[in-house]
N, C-alpha and C positions, 0 to 999 in steps of 0.2 A: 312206790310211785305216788300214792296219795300225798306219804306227807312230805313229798317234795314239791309238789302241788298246792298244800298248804303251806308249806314256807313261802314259796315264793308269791303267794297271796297275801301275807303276812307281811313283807318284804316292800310289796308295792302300798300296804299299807299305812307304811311308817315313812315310808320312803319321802322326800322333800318333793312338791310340786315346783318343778322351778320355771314350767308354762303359767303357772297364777302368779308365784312372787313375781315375775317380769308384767304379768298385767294389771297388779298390784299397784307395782313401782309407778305405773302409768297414773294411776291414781294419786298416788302420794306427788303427784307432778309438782306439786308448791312447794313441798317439802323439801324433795330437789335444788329446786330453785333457790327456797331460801338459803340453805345447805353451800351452795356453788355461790352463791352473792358475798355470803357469810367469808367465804374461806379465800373467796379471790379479794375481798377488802380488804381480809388482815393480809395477805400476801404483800397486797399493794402497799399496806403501813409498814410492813415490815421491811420492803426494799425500799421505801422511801426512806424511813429510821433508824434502819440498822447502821451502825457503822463500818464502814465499807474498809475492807480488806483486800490489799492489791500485791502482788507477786510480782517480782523480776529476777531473770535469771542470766545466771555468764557459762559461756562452756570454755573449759582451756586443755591445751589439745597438753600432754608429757611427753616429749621427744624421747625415744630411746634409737642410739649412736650404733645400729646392727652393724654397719660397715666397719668397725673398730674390732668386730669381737670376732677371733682363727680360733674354731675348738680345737685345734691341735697345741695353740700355744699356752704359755703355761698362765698365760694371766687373763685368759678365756677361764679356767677355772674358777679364779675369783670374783670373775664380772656379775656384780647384783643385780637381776633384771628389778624391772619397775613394779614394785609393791602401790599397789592402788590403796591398798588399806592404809601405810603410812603418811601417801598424800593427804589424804582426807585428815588424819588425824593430824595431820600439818596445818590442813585449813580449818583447822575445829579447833586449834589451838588459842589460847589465851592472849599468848603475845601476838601472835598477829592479828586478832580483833582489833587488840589494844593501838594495834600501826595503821591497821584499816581507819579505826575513828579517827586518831589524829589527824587524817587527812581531809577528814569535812571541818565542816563548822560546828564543832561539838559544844563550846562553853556554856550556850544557854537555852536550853528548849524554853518554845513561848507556848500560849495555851489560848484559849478562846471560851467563852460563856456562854454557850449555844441556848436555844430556845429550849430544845429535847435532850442533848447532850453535849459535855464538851469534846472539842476540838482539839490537836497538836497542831498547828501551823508550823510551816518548813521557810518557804519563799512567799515575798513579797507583806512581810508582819509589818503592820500597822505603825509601831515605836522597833529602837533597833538600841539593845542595851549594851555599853561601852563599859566592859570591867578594865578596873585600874590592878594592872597585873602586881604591881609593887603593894600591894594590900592586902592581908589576908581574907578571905569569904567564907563566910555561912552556905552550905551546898547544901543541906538539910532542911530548909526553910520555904515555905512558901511568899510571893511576892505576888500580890496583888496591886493592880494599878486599873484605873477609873481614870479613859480619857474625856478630859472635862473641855478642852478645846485643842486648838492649834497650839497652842503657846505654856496651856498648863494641864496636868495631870494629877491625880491624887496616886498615894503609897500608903498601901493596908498592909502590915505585917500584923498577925495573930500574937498575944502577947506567949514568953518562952522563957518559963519559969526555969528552968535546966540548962547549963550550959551545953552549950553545941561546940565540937571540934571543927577548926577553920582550914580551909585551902589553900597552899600554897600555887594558884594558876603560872607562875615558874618554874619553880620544878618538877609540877604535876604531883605532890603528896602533901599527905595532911601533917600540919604542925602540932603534932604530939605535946606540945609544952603549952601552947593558948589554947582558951576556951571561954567564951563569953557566953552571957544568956542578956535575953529583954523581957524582963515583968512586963511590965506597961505597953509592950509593941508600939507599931507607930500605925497613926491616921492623921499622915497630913498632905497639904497641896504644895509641889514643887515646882517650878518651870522646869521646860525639858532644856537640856543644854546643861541643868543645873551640876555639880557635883555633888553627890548626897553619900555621906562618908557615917560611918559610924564603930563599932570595936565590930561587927559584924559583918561589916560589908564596906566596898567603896565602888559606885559605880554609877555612870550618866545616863538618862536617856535621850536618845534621839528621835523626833516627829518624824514620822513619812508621810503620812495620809490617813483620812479615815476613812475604817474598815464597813463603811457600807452604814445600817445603822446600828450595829453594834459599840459597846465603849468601854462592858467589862473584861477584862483580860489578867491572865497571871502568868508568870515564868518562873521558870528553878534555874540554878547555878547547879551546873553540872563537875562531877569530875570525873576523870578519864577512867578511873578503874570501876567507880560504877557505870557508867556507860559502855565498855570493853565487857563489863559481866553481862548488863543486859543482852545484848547483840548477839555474845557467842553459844548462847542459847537458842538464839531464832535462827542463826544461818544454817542452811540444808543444806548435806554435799553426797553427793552418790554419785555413782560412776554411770554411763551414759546405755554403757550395756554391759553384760559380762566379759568379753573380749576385747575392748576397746580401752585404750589409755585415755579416755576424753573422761572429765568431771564435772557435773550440771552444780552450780553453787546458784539456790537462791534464797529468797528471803521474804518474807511477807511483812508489809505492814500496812498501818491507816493512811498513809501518802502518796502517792503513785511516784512525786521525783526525789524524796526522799531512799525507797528501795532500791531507786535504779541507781543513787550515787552510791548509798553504801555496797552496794553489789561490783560496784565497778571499782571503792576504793581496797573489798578485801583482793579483789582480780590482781590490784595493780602491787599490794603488799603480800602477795603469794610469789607472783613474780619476781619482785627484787629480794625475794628473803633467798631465793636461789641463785640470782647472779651477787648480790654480797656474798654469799660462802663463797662463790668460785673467783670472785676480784680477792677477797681475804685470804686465799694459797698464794696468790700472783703478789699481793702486797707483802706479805711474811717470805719470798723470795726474794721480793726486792730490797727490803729490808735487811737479810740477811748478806745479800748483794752489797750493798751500800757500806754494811760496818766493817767490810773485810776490803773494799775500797779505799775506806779512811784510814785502814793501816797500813795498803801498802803505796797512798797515795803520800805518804810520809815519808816511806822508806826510797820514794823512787826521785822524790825532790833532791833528799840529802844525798843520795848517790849521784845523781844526774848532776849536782853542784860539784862532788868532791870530784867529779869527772874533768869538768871543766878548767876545775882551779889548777889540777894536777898537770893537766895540759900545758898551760900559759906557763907556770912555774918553770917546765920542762922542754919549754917548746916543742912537744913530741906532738904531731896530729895524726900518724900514722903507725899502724902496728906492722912489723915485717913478715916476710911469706911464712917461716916458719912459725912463728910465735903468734902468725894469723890462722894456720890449720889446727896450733895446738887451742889457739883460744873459740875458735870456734866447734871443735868439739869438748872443752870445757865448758861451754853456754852450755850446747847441748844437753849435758850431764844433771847441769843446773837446774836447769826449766821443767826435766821431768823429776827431781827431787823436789822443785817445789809443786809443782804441781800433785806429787805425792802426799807434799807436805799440808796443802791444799783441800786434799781429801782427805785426810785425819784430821783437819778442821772441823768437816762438816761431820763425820764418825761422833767428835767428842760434841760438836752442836746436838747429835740426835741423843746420846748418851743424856747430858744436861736437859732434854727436853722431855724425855720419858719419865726422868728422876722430878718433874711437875707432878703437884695434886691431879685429879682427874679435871678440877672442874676449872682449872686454869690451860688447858688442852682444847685447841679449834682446829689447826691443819698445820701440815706437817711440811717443810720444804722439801722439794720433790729430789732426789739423788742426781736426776738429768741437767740440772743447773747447772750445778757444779761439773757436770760432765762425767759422771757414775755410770755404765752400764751394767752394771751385775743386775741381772732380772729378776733375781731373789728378792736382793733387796729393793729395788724398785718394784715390785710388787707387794711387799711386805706392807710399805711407806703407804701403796694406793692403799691397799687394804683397811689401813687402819685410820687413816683420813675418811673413807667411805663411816667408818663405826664409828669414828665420832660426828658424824652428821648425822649419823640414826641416833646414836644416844643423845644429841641435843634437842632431835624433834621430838624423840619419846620425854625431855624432862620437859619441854614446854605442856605437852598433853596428860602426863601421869607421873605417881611418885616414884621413887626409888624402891618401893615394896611392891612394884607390878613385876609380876614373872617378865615382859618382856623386856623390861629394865634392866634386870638381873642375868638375863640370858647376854645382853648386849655387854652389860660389863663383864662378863666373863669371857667372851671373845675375845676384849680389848687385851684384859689382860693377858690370854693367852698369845694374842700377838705381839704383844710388846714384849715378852717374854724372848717369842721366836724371832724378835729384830733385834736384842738385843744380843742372844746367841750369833748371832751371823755379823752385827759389825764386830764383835770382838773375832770372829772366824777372819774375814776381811782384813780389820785391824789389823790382826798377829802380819797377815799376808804383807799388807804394806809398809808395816814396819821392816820385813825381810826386804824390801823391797827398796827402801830407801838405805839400809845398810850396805845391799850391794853397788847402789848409785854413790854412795859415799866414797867406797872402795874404791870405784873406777876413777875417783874425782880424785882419789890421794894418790891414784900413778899418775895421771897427768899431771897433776901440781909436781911431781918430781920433774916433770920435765920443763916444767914452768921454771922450775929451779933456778936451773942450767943457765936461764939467761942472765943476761943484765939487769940491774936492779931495778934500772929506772925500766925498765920497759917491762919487768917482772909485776912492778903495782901499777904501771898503767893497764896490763889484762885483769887485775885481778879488783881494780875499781870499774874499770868499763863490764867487766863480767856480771858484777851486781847490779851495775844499771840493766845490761841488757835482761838480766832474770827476771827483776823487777819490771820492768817497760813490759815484757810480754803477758807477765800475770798480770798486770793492769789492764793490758787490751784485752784479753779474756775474759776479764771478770765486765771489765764496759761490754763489751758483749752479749755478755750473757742477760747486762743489765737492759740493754736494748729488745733482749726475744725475751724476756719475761714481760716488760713494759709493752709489746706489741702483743702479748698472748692477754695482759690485761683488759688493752683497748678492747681485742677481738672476742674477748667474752662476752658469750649471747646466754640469756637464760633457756635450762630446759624446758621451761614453762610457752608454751604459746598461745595468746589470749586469741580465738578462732571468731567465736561470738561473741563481743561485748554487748552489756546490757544497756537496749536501747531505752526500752518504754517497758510500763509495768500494766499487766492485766487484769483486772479485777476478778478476785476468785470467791468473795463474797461480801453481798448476798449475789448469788447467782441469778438474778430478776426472773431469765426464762424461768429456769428450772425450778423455779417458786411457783410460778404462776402454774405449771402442770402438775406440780406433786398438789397444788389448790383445789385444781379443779378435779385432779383424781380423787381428794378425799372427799371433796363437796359429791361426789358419786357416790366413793364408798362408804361414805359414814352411813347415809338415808338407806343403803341399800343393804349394809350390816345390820343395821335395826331391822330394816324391812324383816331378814333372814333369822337373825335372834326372832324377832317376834315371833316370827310363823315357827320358829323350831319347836319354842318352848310351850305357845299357843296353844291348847289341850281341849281348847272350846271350839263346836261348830261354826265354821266360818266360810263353807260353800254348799253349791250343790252337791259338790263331786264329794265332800266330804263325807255324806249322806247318802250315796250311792255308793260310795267302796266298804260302808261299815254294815249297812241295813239291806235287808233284801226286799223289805216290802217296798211296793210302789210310793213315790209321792204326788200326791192329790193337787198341792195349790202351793205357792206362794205369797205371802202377804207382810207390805210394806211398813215400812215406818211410819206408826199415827203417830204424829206429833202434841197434838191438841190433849185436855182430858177429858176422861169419860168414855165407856166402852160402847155406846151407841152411834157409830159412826153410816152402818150403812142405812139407820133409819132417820138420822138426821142431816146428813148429807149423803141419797142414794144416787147420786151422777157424779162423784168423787170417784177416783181413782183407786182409790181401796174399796169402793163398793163394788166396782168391774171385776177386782181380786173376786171379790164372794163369788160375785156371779160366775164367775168361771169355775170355782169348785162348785160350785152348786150342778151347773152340768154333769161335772166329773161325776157328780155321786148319784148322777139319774142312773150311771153307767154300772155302777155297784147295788147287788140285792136289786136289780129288776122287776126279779120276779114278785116280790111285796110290793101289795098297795101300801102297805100303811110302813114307814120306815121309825127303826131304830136307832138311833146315832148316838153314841157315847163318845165324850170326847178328854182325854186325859194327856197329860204329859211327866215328864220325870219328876221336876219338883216346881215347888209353887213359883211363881214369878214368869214362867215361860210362857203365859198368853194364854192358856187353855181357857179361863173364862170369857175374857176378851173374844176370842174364836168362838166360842160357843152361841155368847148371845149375837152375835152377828150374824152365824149360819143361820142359827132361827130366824134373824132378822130376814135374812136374804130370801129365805123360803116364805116367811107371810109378805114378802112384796110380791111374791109370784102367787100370790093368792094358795098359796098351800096353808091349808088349818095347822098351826105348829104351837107344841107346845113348849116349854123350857124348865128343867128340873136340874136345882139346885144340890146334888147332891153330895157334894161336898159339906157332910153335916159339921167336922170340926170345925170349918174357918169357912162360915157360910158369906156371899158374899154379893148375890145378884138384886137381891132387894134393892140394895143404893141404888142400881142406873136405874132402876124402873119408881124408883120412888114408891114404893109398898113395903109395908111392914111385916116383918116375920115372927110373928106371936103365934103364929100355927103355919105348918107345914108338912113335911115329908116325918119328921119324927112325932109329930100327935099324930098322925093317920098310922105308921106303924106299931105303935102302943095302944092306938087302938081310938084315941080321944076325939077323934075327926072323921069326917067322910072324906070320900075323893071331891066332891061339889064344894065343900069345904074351906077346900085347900089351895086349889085351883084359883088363885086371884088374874081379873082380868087387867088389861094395862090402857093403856091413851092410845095405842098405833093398833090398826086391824090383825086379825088373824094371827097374832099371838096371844100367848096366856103366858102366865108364870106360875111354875109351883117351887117356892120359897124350900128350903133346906128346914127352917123351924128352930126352936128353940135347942140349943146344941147337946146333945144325949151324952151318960156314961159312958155309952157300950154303942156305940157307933157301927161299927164291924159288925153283929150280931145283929142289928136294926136290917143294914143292907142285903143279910140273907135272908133275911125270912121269907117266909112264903107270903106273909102280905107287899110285899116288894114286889115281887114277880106279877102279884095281882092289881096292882097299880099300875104297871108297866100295860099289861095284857089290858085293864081298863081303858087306859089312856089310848090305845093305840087303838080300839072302838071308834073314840070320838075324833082324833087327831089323824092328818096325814102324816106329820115328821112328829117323833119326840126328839127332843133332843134332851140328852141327859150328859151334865157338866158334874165331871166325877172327883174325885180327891187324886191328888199328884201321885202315878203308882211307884214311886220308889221311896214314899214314906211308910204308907200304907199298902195294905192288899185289899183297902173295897173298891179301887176302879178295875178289879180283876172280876170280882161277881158281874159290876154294872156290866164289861164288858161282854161276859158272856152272856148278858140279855138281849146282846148287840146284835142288830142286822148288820151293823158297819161300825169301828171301831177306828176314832183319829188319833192320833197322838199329833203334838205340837211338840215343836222342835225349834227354838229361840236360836237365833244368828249370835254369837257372839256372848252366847249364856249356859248354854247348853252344850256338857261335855262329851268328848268323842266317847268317853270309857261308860255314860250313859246309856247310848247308843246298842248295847250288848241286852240292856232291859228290854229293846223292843224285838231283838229278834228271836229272847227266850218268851217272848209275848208271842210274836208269830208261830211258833212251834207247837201252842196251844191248838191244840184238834176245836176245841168251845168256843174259840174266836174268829169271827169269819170277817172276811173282806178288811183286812187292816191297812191302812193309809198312813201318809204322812204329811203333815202340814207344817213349813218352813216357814217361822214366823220373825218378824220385827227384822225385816230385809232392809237394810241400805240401797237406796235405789241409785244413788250415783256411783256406787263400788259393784256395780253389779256384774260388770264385765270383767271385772276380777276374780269373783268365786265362779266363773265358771257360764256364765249370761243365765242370770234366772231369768230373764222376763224374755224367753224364747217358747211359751205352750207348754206348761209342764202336762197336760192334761193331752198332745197330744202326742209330745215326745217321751213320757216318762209316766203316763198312768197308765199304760201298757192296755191302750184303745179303751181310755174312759172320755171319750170326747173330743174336744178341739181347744180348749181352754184361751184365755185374751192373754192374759200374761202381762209383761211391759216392754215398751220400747216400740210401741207403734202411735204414741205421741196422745195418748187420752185425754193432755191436756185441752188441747188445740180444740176438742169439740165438748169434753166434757164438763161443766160447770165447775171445778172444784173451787170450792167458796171458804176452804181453808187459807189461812192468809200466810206467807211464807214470815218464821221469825229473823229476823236478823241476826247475824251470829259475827263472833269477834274474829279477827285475824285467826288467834290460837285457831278455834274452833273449824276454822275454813280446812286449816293446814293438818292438824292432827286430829282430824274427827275420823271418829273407829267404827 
């Protein structure tokens, strides 16, 4: 139980005050300030300077056709739902950037010579450059122009020791065979309007206006595959949620109507890349339509002639009843052989079309044209019309060695495989098919026989017309529902939100200015907490009450000034109110002696203990107490200087023997003190301090003297302010703000455990009077809160200036010092 009691003693020891760092912070209030000034300025430079970054986006909705698809039928099996993944890599593709840019004004980005940075300008540029498309250009080059008025310009080309490969803006590719360079570049003045030609370039400028007061400016000749590369890098595409066929495409850049056309131009070439493939089935129908027109639009002239001619020759315009039932079911016979015949057309079209390389394959004529219903192979046809649309999005996006390239040409193959099995299955079919229609044609033609001659080739010229006329109207037919299924082609893409305007996504101004003003907090108040963490030195009251158990005595401020006689050369100063208030406290200690002993030590040198010393003395011969002052710190003797007496005899000839106590005892300029000097500085210091002439020094003095005061050696160098102290009625230690460390602090309470040292105190020296309310409020009565009823003590913070003289003059101190004073 104890040492969980000691842990957690231990615990609050170490533990972070974070009631003082917040009343700390209050202190460090410039620091703040500056901190938050600091961070909300560069904010402000920063969203004034930065180059702004602006986003716009398109949503476009992918229709999929559910009313088309019966999972019972068989071509529900092969229906591809909509792959979000593919679209995107449609819209990430290459070629359609490349369709996107062509639809802006891509030839020539113009540029600007800003104060801070440069510019891209989009709309409304200052000059407007007219390339001569029959010329080849330098697209690698910078172009410099200095508008020098309305009517003239200068042209800086940098000179270009190396030849540069030229543009053809034509055909859109670089001409592999020319290549010019310019040593020398150019710097000279042209009028605008002018034509300025050179092996490098040809091209005019045109005046619009001037750009405010700017006049330096440059532009590049662009070409389209570097521009198509740039772009397809920045355009973003994700899908809008996971369930949804909706795709957000957007795009960031330094122009706000810049992103919103290109956002709108890749929307509009997503779009048409899908209604071209599906106008491109309807045109290869028609197509196919057409050629098969052209032969039978030959064969039905010369028949429809020979029909005629036959006629007139014969005067025959009439066929008779009999030779009219036989010839009309010989058409009959007819019309479905050719129409057989018809359909082994399109058999051997699919045959010659599969026997294509792969990369000469887009789609396929559908079997329904021609009027095919086998659902095999009309689904066969969909089928693979579908894979060659996935394998041309996959070759725009990736190579031939991506797995999903390779997965796709394996399918194809497999299907053309399985199409090719089935028209020859079919094939065989209609060839049986047409031999039996043959057969039936060769009994009738016997009865065609039978007749008369002339009336024999008049059925059997009109029969070829009539065959011919109806595969004609057919196939017009069919040319008319393909031409209206072309018009009525809608794409599956639906642009839902087109991109209006573009947002600016940075700098983000708000959100600068709070992430500012949050660091302008936490920097000051990071340090604040680093400080205090690492801080190992006394830096409160409380700090001094959680480590020591002896009482503390007094308080005492920051002397500014030098020289350690403050309360006797200014005793109605504010640090002399300090004395006088321990001076009370110590009526409260050792009582019961008239005559007192006061030793006064601390850990190491520099913490005030002389400074304290001769001031206490001081403070007791103002109250007319006889007091004397003993230098006994013989190593680093030190009190001579404030009183201006010399120390050629002291405390070490009186203990060797060489001097009296009358001696030694020098008097000063101010009443009711004396001083006795430390002396010339001994071997054996330590051995001085014990002897028995010491104690009878002490015992002398303390005859003549009400207070001795004896100023000992620092006890954590030495061990003689532990003699002096056990000659003590009252034993101080000084304890320095800001000097004096916590792990110190252990000296004094292996000092209070001392049974030989009585009444120990503690005096908290070289205080911060404006940080006071941060350690904790020193200047609250330590004497009557915390010297456990040694008095009533003044403390600070009941305004001593206001009535007491203080004749010390304040120094002026620099910003730094205001802001970061410790």
């Amino acid at each position: 139980m104890e040492d969980n009691i000691n842990n957690f003693n231990n615990f609050q020891e170490d533990s972070i005050d974070i009631k003082a760092i917040l009343y700390q912070a209050l202190v460090y209030w410039k620091l703040f300030a500056l901190a938050v000034f600091i961070s909300l300025t560069a904010a402000y430079l920063f969203n004034k300077y930065a180059d702004p970054l602006y986003e716009s986006q398109s949503k476009v909705l992918i229709m999929v056709d559910n009313q088309n698809i019966n999972p019972f039928s068989a071509g529900s099996f092969w229906k591809q739902p909509v792959n979000i993944e593919n679209e995107m890599a449609i819209l990430r593709s290459f070629d359609l950037t490349r369709d996107a840019v062509r639809k802006t004004d891509w030839q020539v980005s113009y540029y600007r010579y800003g104060q801070i940075r440069e510019n891209q300008m989009f709309n409304n540029t200052p000059y407007t450059v007219k390339i001569d498309s029959s010329h080849l250009q330098a697209t690698s080059i910078k172009y410099d122009i200095v508008m020098l008025s309305s009517t003239e310009f200068r042209l800086i080309i940098a000179p270009i020791p190396e030849p540069v490969k030229l543009y053809d803006f034509y055909s859109n590719e670089y001409d592999q065979e020319q290549s010019y360079n310019l040593p020398e570049g150019i710097d000279k003045v042209y009028y605008y309007g002018e034509k300025i030609t050179t092996d490098l370039f040809s091209f005019t400028l045109d005046y619009n206006y001037d750009y405010n007061e700017d006049h330096d400016f440059y532009f590049y000749l662009n070409s389209l595959e570097s521009l198509a590369t740039k772009y397809n890098s920045k355009f973003n595409v994700k899908p809008m949620h996971n369930d949804a066929t909706i795709v957000l495409i957007t795009l960031k850049g330094d122009n706000q109507f810049h992103v919103v056309e290109m956002v709108n131009a890749l929307t509009e070439a997503y779009v048409n890349y899908n209604l071209n493939f599906k106008n491109k089935q309807s045109a290869n129908a028609i197509e196919f339509i057409d050629y098969q027109l052209t032969e039978i639009n030959t064969v039905l002239k010369e028949s429809e002639q020979n029909l005629e001619n036959y006629r007139k020759e014969n005067n025959m315009l009439d066929i008779g009843d009999v030779s009219g039932r036989t010839f009309d079911k010989l058409s009959d016979l007819d019309r479905k052989r050719a129409h057989a015949e018809l359909q082994q057309k399109y058999f051997d079209y699919l045959e010659s079309y599969l026997e294509k390389g792969l990369a000469d394959k887009e789609s396929m004529v559908a079997p329904s044209i021609i009027g095919i219903e086998d659902p095999m192979l009309i689904q066969l046809v969909k089928q693979l019309n579908e894979l060659y649309m996935k394998r041309n999005e996959l070759a725009a996006t990736s190579t031939k060695l991506n797995p999903a390239s390779k997965q796709v040409d394996l399918k194809i193959t497999n299907t053309e495989q399985a199409l090719l099995q089935n028209i020859n299955n079919i094939g065989k079919t209609t060839n049986i098919q047409i031999k039996s229609i043959e057969e039936q044609i060769t009994k009738v033609q016997k009865e065609i026989n039978s007749l008369p001659e002339k009336q024999r080739k008049l059925i059997d010229i009109n029969r070829k017309y009539r065959v011919n006329e109806e595969i004609y109207s057919f196939l017009l037919e069919k040319r008319v529902e393909s031409g209206i299924t072309r018009a009525g082609n809608v794409s599956d893409y639906t642009v839902i939100d087109k991109a209006r305007s573009a947002s600016i996504v940075f700098p983000k101004k708000s959100l600068n200015y709070t992430i500012a003003l949050l660091l302008g907090l936490i920097i000051p108040i990071g340090f604040i907490f680093m400080a205090d963490f690492f801080n190992d030195k006394v830096r409160s009251k409380k700090d001094v009450e959680d480590l020591v158990s002896a009482p503390i005595i007094g308080v005492v401020g920051h002397y500014k000034e030098e020289g350690n006689t403050v309360v006797l050369n200014k005793p109605k100063s504010i640090i002399s109110e300090t004395y006088r208030s321990i001076r009370t406290n110590l009526q409260f200690l050792a009582h019961e002696q008239e005559h007192k002993v006061i030793s006064i030590t601390s850990t190491y040198s520099g913490e005030g203990k002389t400074f304290n010393s001769i001031n206490i003395a001081s403070i007791f011969s103002i109250a007319e107490k006889k007091t004397v002052l003993l230098g006994c710190d013989l190593r680093k003797p030190k009190i001579f200087d404030d009183f201006n007496i010399n120390n050629e005899i002291g405390i070490t000839t009186f203990l060797i023997g060489r001097a009296s106590i009358d001696e030694i005892i020098q008097t000063t300029d101010y009443p009711n003190i004396d001083i006795v000097t430390a002396g010339p500085v001994p071997p054996n210091p330590s051995e001085l301090l014990e002897s028995d002439r010491m104690t009878t020094l002490i015992d002398e003095l303390k005859k003549v003297y009400d207070i001795v005061i004896i100023d000992t050696p620092p006890i954590g160098l030495v061990t003689d302010a532990v003699f002096m102290m056990k000659r003590s009625d009252v034993s101080l230690y000084v304890v320095r703000q800001n000097y004096t460390t916590k792990a110190a602090l252990n000296t004094v309470n292996d000092i209070a455990d001392m049974k030989e040292i009585k009444n120990l105190s503690l005096i908290i020296n070289d205080v911060d009077i404006d940080r006071s309310s941060a350690y904790g409020s020193y200047g609250s009565g330590y004497g009557q809160g915390y010297g456990h009823g040694y008095g009533y003590g003044y403390g600070y913070g009941y305004g001593y200036g206001n009535y007491y003289a203080e004749t010390e003059e304040e120094t002026k101190k620099t910003w730094k010092e205001r802001i970061f004073k410790i």
